[in-house]
C-alpha positions as CSV (number, residue, x, y, z in Angstrom):
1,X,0.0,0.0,0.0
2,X,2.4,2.4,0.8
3,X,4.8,2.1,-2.0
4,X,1.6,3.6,-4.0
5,X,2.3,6.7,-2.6
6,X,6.2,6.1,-3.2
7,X,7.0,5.2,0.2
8,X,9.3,1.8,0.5
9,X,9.7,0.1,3.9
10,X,12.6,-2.6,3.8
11,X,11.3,-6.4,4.3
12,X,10.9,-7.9,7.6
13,X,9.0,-6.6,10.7
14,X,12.1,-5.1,12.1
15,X,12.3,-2.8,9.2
16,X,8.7,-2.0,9.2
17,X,9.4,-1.5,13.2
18,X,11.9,1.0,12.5
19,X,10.5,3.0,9.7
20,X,6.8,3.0,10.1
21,X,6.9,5.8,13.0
22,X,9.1,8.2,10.2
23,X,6.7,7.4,7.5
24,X,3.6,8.5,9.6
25,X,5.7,11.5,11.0
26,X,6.8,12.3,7.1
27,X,3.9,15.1,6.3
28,X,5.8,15.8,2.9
29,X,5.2,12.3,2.0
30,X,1.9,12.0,0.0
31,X,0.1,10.0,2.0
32,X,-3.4,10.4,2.1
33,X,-4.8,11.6,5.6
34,X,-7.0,8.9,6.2
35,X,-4.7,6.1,5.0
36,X,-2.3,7.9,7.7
37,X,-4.8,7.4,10.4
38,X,-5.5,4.2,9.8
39,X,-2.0,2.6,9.4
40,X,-1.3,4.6,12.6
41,X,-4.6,2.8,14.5
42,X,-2.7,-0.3,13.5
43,X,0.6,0.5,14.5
44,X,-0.8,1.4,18.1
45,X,-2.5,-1.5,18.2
46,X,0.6,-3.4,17.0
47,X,2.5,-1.8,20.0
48,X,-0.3,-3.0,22.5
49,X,-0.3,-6.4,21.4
50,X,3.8,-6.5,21.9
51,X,3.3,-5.0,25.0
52,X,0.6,-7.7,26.2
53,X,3.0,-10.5,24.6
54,X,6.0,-9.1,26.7
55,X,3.3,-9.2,29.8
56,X,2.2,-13.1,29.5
57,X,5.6,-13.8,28.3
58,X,6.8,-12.8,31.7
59,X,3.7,-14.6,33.9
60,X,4.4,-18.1,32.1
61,X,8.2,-17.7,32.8
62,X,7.5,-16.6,36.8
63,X,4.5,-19.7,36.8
64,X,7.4,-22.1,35.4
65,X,10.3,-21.1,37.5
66,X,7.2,-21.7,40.4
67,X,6.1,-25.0,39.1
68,X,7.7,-27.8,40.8
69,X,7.6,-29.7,37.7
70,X,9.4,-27.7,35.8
71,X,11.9,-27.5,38.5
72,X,13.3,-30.4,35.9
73,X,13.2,-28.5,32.6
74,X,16.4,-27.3,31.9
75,X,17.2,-23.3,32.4
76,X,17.6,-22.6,28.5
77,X,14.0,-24.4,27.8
78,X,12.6,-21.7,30.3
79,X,14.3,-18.3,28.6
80,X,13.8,-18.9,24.8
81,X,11.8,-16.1,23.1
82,X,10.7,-16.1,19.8
């Protein structure tokens, strides 16, 4: 969508990470207005749903260091992230 408007975003979500905040900030860009509004909607939303991924992330790690049976599980098991 937005190399429509000739705006190019690298591949990958860390690119988009990085450079969607300039391109909504960019007012020379020619981005329509509402397009702008609505790819910011998603971005907050995007940042809300990292933030409640970080947040369970955390309770399952605290619930498995406190589970008994996972007392077993080796230490690297418990810390990978995706």
């Amino acid at each position: 969508m937005l190399l429509e408007f000739g705006i190019t975003v690298p591949k990958g979500i860390r690119q988009l990470r990085r450079n969607l905040p300039w391109v909504l900030e960019d007012g020379d860009n020619e981005l329509p207005d509402r397009l702008r509004e609505l790819i910011t909607e998603l971005w907050s939303d995007m940042i809300r749903l990292d933030e409640r991924i970080e947040e369970l992330t955390d309770e399952l790690d605290t619930l498995a260091r406190a589970d008994p049976q996972t007392v077993m599980t080796p230490w690297f098991l418990l810390t990978l992230r995706s």
